[in-house]
N, C-alpha and C positions, 0 to 999 in steps of 0.2 A: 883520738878515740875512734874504732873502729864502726863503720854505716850500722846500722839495726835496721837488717832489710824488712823484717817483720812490721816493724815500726815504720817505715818507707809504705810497705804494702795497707798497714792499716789507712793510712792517712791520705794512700791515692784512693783507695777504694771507699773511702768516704768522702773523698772532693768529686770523685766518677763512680757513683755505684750502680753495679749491673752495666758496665760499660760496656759498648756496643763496635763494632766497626763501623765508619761512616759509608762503604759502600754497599746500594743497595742489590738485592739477589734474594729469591724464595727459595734458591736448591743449590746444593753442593756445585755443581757445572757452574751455573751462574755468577757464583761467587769463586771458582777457580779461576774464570776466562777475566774475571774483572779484575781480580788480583795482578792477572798477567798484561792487564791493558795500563791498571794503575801505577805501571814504573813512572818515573818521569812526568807525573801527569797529576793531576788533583784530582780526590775521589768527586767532588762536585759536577767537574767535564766529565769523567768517566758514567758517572749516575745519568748525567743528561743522556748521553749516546745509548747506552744498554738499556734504556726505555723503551727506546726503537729496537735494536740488536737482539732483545732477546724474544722478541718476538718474530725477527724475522729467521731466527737459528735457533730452534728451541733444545732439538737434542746432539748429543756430540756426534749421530752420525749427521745432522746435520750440517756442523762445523766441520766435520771432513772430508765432505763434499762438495765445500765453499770453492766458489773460482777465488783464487789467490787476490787476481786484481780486484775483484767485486769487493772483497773482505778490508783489502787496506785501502777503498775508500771508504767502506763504510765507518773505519776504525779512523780514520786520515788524525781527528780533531784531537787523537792522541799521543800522536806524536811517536817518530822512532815506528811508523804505522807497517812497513815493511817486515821488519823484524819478529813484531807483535801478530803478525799475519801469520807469518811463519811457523810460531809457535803454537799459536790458536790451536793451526788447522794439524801440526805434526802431533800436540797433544792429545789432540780428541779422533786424530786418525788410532794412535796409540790406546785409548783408551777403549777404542770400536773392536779393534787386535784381538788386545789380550785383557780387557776388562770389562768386555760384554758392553761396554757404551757407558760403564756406571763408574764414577770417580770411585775408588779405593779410597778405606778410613786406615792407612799404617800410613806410616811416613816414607818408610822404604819403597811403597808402592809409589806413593806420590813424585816421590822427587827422581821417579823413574823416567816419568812424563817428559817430554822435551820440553824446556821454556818452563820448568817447576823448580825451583833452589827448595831451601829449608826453610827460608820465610812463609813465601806462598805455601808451601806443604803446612805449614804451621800454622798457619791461619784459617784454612781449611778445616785442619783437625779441630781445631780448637771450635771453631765458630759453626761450622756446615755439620758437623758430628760431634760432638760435646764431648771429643778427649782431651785430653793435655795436649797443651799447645805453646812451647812459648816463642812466640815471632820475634824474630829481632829484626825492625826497617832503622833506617837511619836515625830515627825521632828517638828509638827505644835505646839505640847505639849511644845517640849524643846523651841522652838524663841518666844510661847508667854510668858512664864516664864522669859525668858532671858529679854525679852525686858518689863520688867513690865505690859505688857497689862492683863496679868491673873496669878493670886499666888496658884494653887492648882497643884497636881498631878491627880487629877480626871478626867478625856477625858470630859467626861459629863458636869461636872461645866465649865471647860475651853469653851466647845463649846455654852454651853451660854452665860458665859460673851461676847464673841466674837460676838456671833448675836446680842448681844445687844449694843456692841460699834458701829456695819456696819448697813446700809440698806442690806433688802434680796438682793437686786440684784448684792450686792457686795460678795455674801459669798461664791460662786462659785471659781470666777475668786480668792478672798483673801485666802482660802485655798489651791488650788493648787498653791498660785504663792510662800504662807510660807513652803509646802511641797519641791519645789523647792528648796528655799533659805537654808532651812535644811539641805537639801541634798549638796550645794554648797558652801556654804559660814559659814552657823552659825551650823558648823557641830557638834556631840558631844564629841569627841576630835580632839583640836587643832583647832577650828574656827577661819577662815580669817577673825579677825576683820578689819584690815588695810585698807581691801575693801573692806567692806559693806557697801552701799549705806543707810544703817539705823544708822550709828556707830553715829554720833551726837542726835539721841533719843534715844537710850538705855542707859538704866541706868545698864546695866549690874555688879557688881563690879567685876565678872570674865574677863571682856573684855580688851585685848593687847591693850598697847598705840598704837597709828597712826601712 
């Protein structure tokens, strides 16, 4: 019988309601640079460092005026810190450019930025500016697969199927509350099937009896 992603969505959003992203940020910048530090990294380490970080780089011409080396030590605990330097400072030079120093709320602007995919764009939108947004990170990847709602490994395919099972004004809150559930319950080894609040629509065949 085919997922009832409706019924998927009732049931995350009443195991997470008002679900939140775990990393912390008071402004769209802050929560783009943290998005791009949190590849490969736990929002927990991430939150630790931009405690400090964002105080000492408050606006994107700040960040574009970062000496490179200063920047990936200061980022080092993140891991991939070279890279992530890179991008920092090539997105918030961009953003000084052609965006007046102010993150852009479209998607096409965003994922114009160097070091921006659709996730990070997505995330953005959805949480920094309160559009639709649906983010697909690997957590939201692995429980739509698990739960039959979408059959690819592609971010991209998944995230449309996905907008296309929700109304926009769901894809916000559904994203972060599958990002959650990833991270809690339908983790990628050893997932608490016993207690997921989803465990009678998934069709999973990897899923532990009850």
């Amino acid at each position: 019988m085919p997922i009832n992603c409706h019924e998927v969505a009732s049931r995350l959003l009443a195991q997470y309601p008002e679900p939140k992203l775990a990393l912390n940020y008071s402004n769209a910048l802050e929560l783009l640079v943290a998005v791009i530090l949190s590849a490969q990294c736990t929002d927990a380490r991430v939150n630790e460092l931009t405690r400090h970080l964002f105080k000492k780089y408050r606006t994107a011409a700040d960040f574009a005026a970062a000496d490179p080396a200063a920047l990936e030590e200061d980022i080092r605990p993140t891991g991939f810190y070279h890279n992530k330097a890179k991008a920092v400072i090539g997105c918030c030079r961009k953003l000084e450019e052609q965006f007046g120093g102010n993150v852009p709320d479209t998607l096409e602007a965003l994922v114009s930025l160097p070091g921006v995919g659709r996730k990070t764009a997505n995330m953005v939108l959805g949480n920094a500016f309160g559009k639709p947004g649906m983010a697909v990170d690997t957590h939201v990847l692995r429980v739509a697969n698990r739960l039959g709602l979408a059959a690819s490994d592609n971010p991209e395919e998944v995230e449309r199927r996905l907008m296309e099972l929700l109304q926009p004004a769901q894809w916000t809150a559904f994203s972060n509350a599958m990002i959650l559930h990833g991270r809690q319950v339908c983790t990628a080894k050893n997932p608490k099937c016993s207690g997921c609040a989803l465990y009678s629509e998934c069709g999973w065949p990897g899923k532990t009896a009850k």
